[in-house]
N, C-alpha and C positions, 0 to 999 in steps of 0.2 A: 450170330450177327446177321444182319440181315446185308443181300447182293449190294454193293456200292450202286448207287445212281450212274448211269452213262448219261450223264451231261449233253452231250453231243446230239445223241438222239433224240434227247426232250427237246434242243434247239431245233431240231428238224423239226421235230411234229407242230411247232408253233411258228416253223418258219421263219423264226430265229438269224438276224444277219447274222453269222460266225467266219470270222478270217483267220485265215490258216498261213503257217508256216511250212517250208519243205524243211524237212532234216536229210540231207545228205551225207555228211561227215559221223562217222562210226564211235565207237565210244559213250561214255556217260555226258564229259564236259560239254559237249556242244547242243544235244537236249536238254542237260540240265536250263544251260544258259536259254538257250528258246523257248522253254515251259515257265519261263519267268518274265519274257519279255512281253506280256500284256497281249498274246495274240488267242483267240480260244481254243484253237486244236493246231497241234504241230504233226505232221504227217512224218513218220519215221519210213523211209523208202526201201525196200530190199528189191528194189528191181531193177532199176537203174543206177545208183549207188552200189558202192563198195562195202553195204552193209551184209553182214550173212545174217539168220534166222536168228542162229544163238545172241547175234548182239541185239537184238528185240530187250531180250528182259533188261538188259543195264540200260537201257535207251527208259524203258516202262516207266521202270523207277525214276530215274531220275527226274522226268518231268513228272510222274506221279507226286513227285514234292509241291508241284503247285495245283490244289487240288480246282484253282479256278479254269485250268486248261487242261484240254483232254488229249488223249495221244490216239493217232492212226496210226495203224501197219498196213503197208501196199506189202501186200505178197508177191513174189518174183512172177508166180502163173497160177493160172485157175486147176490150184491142185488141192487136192484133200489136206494129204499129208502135212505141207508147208499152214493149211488152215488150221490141224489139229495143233500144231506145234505152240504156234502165236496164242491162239485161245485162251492153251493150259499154262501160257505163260501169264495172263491175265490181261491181252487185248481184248477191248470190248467193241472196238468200234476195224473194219477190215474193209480195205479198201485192194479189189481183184481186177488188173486192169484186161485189155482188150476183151471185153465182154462182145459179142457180135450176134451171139441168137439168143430167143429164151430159153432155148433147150441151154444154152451155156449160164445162163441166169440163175437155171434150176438148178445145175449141178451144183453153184457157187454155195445156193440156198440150202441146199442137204449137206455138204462139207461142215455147212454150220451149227446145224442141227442135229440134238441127240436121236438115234433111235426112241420110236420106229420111223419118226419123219425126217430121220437124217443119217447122218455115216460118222459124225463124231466119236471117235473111241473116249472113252471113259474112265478117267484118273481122278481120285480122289484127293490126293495129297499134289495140289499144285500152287500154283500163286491166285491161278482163277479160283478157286473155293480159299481163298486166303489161309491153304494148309490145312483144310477140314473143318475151317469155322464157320462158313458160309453157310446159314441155314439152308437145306432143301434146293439145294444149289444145283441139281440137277433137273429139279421141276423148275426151276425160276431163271435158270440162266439165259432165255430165250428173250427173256423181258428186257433185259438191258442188251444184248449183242445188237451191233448196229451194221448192217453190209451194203458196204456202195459200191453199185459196181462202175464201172468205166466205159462210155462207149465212147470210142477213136478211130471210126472206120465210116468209109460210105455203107457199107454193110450194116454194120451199127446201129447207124442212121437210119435205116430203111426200115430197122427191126425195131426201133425206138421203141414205141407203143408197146410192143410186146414185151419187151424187153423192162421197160418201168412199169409193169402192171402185174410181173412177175410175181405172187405171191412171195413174200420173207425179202425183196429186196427194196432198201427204205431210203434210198436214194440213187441219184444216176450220175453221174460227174460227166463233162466232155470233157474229151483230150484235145485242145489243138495243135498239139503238135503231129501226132501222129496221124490226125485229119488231115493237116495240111501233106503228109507225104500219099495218104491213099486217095488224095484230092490230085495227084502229080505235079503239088505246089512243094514239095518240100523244104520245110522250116521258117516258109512265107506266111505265117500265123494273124500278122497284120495285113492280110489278100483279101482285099473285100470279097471274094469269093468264099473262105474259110472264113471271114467275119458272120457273111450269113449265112453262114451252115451251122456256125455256133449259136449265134443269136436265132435261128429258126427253131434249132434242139431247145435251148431253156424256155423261146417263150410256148413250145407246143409242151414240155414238163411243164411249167406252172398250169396249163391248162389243164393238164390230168391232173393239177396237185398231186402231182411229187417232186418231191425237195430235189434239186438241181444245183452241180455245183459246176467250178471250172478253176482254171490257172490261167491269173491274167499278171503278167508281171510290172504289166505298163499300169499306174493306176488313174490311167484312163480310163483305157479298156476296162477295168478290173472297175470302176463305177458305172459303164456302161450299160455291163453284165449284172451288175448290182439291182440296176434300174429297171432290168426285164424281168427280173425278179428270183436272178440267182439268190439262195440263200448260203451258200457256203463257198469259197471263195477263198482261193491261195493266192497271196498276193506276191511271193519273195520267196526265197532257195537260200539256205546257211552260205554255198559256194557261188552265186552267181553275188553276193553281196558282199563277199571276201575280194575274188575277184575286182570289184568293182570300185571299192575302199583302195584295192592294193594300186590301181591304176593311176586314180587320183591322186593319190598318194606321188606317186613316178613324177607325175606332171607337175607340180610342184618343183620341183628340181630338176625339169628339165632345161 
């Protein structure tokens, strides 16, 4: 059989608007339910979340049911180990946050890659070769892996250029939240300050053409970002929507 398509990254190359969901809450149930809810890639988080690595594959599968939405893993850190883990679990698309040089870019890029252009250890019998069916799945697997990386830092920022020109990295995401704390705004995301440091980052990526994404929770903002010519774009979080339900909820009876 030949490598499943990564969806995701043909959206990227064609610049493709795609909106993304966070997955924060662990388990299959609550992937399931977001890989169904009509958004194109739901971000499974092991960084921030109370996800560990092992819950990657029940998370895979699950949205893997709806084959029109693709699934992300944020890895907790720019480690190998944690990259080879997700891989052979059958992520195709890896999302590495506080990226700040290319030298950090690089290494994100070789985590990815089989020798000799990379440091991926080599397993045959996984869910990525769909258990050994996968034709030539070692010569082909490169084709569909998609890695974005995160810059969330004045540093970042500074390295930008270098950083999204990186050979092997196919997209760049900002962070504003963790902008706005290396900005000494912390969690002030709607700071016209950190507005244009975001909106400065996507529209100098769209001018390198590369694909550009962000987390805008306001869909405001999140059309703003839209307009400058983010192509990927997290609009909402499983928990800040629960939260948000449960409140409404209260007041109701209050």
């Amino acid at each position: 059989m030949k490598n499943p398509q990564n969806q995701f990254k043909a959206g990227l190359k064609t610049r493709q608007t795609q909106l993304g969901i966070w997955n924060t809450i662990g388990g299959n149930t609550v992937p399931e339910l977001l890989g169904g809810a009509g958004f194109d890639w739901v971000l499974v988080d092991c960084e921030h979340a109370a996800i560990e690595t092992i819950e990657v594959l029940p998370a895979l599968q699950a949205i893997g049911q709806h084959p029109e939405t693709s699934a992300v893993v944020r890895v907790a850190s720019n480690d190998a180990t944690l990259f080879k883990r997700v891989l052979d679990m059958g992520t195709q698309t890896v999302m590495v946050p506080y990226v700040q040089t290319a030298q950090e870019a690089a290494d994100a890029v070789h985590a990815m890659r089989y020798g000799p252009s990379g440091m991926r250890g080599m397993a045959g019998m996984t869910r990525a070769t769909r258990y050994g069916k996968v034709d030539d799945y070692f010569t082909t697997a490169e084709d569909e892996l998609c890695l974005i990386v995160q810059v969330e830092t004045l540093t970042g920022l500074k390295n930008l250029d270098a950083i999204a020109k990186t050979d092997g990295v196919d997209g760049v995401f900002i962070g504003p939240a963790d902008l706005s704390a290396s900005m000494g705004l912390r969690g002030q995301m709607t700071h016209p300050d950190v507005d244009t440091a975001v909106s400065t980052a996507i529209t100098r990526l769209v001018e390198m053409d590369v694909p550009a994404g962000v987390m805008a929770l306001d869909p405001d903002v999140a059309g703003q970002y839209l307009a400058l010519g983010a192509s990927f774009v997290a609009v909402a979080v499983d928990l800040v929507l629960i939260a948000g339900a449960v409140a409404d909820m209260r007041k109701r009876f209050t």
